[in-house]
Legacy VTK file of the C-alpha trace (Angstrom):
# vtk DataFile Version 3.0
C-alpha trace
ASCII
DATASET POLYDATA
POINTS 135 float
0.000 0.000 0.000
2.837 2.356 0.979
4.782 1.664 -2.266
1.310 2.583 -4.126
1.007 5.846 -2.758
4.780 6.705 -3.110
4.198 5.990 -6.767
0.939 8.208 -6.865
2.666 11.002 -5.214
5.505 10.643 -7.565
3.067 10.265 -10.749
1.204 13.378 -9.794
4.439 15.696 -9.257
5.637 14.411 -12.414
2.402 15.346 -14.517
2.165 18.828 -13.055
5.636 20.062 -12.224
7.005 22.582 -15.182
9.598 21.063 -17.320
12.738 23.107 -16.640
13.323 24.674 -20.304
9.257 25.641 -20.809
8.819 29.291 -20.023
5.895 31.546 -20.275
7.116 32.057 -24.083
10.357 32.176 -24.845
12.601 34.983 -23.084
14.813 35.343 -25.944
13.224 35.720 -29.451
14.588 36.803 -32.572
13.071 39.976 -33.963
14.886 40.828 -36.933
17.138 39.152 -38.840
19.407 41.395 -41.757
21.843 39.110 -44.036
24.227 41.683 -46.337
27.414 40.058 -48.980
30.148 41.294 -47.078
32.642 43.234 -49.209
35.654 41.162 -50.179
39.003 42.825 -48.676
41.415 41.867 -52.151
44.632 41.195 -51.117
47.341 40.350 -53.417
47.053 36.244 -53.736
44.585 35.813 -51.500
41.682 33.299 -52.093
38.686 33.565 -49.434
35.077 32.268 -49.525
32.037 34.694 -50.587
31.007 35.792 -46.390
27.783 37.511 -45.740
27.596 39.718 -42.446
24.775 38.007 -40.438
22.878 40.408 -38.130
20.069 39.558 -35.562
18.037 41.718 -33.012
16.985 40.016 -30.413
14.329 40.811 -27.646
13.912 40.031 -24.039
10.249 39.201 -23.575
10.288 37.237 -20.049
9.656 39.289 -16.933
13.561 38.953 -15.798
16.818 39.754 -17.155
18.765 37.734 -18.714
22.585 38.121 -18.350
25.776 35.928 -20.152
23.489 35.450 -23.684
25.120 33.101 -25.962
23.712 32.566 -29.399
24.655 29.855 -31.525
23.871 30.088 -34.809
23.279 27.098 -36.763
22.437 26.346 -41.061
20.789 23.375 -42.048
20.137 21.839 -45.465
16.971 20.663 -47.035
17.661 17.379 -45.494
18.133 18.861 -41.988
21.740 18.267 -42.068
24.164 20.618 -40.467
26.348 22.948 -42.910
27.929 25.423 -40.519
27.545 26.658 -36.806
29.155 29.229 -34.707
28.542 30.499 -31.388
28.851 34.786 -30.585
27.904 36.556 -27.755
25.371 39.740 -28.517
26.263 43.146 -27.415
24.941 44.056 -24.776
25.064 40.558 -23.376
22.573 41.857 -19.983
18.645 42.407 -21.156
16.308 43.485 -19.298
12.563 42.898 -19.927
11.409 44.201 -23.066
15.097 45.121 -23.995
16.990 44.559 -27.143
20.442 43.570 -27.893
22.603 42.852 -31.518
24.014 39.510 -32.624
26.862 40.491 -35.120
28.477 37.420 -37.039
30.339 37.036 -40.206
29.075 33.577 -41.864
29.874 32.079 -45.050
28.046 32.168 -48.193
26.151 29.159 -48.270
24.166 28.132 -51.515
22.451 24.799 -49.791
21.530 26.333 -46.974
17.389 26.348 -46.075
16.844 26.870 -42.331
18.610 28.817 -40.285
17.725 27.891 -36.353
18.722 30.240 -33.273
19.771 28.742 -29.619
19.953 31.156 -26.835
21.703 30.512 -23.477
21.459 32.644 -20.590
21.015 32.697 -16.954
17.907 34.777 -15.437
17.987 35.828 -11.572
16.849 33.008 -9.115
14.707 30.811 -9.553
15.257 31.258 -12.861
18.394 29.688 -13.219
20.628 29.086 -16.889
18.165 27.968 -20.072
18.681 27.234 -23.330
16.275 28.524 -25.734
16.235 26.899 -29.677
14.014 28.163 -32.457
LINES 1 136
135 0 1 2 3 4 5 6 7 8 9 10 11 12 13 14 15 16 17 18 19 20 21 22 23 24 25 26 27 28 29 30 31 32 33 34 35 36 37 38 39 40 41 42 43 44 45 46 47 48 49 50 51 52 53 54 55 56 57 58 59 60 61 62 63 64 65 66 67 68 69 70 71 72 73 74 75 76 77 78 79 80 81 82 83 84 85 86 87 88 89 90 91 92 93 94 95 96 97 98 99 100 101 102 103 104 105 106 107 108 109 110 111 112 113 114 115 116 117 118 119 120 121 122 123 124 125 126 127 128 129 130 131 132 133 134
């Protein structure tokens, strides 16, 4: 009998306790996304890849700040494979509620390239704690 209502108490955490990455939407969301050819510095010899400067504005829309935000950015394919990734670290890296910071990245030219996805990782006061945030 004991064991039955250990497992009952246990169930019934389970099914209503908050999973620890859902949020009341997401904290960090991109708002604006700008991708520009970068212009090719021509140096005598030199051979380097067609780069477009990759620029994001992101928003804070949780009811905390959200301090140390990473942002990896990542291309996929049409067949969801990987092409390229890279991790940068927006300026300012602290937002408050409602604010705004820039993601600034260089990324290569990439012809196969069909989704991009953004994952944000930050860490929001207690009991907040550090989350990672994919879209």
């Amino acid at each position: 009998m004991r064991y039955r209502r250990s497992a009952f108490v246990l169930l019934t955490f389970a099914a209503f306790a908050r999973p620890a990455l859902a949020t009341d939407g997401d904290p960090v969301v991109v708002v604006q996304e700008t991708r520009t050819p970068a212009a090719a510095q021509k140096k005598p010899g030199a051979h380097h890849a067609p780069s477009v400067q990759h620029i994001a504005l992101l928003r804070n829309n949780g009811p905390r700040p959200v301090r140390v935000v990473r942002v990896t950015v990542e291309f996929y394919d049409f067949f969801g494979k990987i092409l390229w990734a890279k991790s940068a670290v927006p300026v300012p890296s602290r937002m408050e509620p409602g604010g705004t910071a820039t993601l600034s990245l260089s990324t290569p030219a990439l012809e196969a390239a069909r989704r991009t996805r953004y994952c944000a990782a930050g860490r929001t006061p207690p009991p907040g704690g550090y989350r990672i945030i994919c879209r």
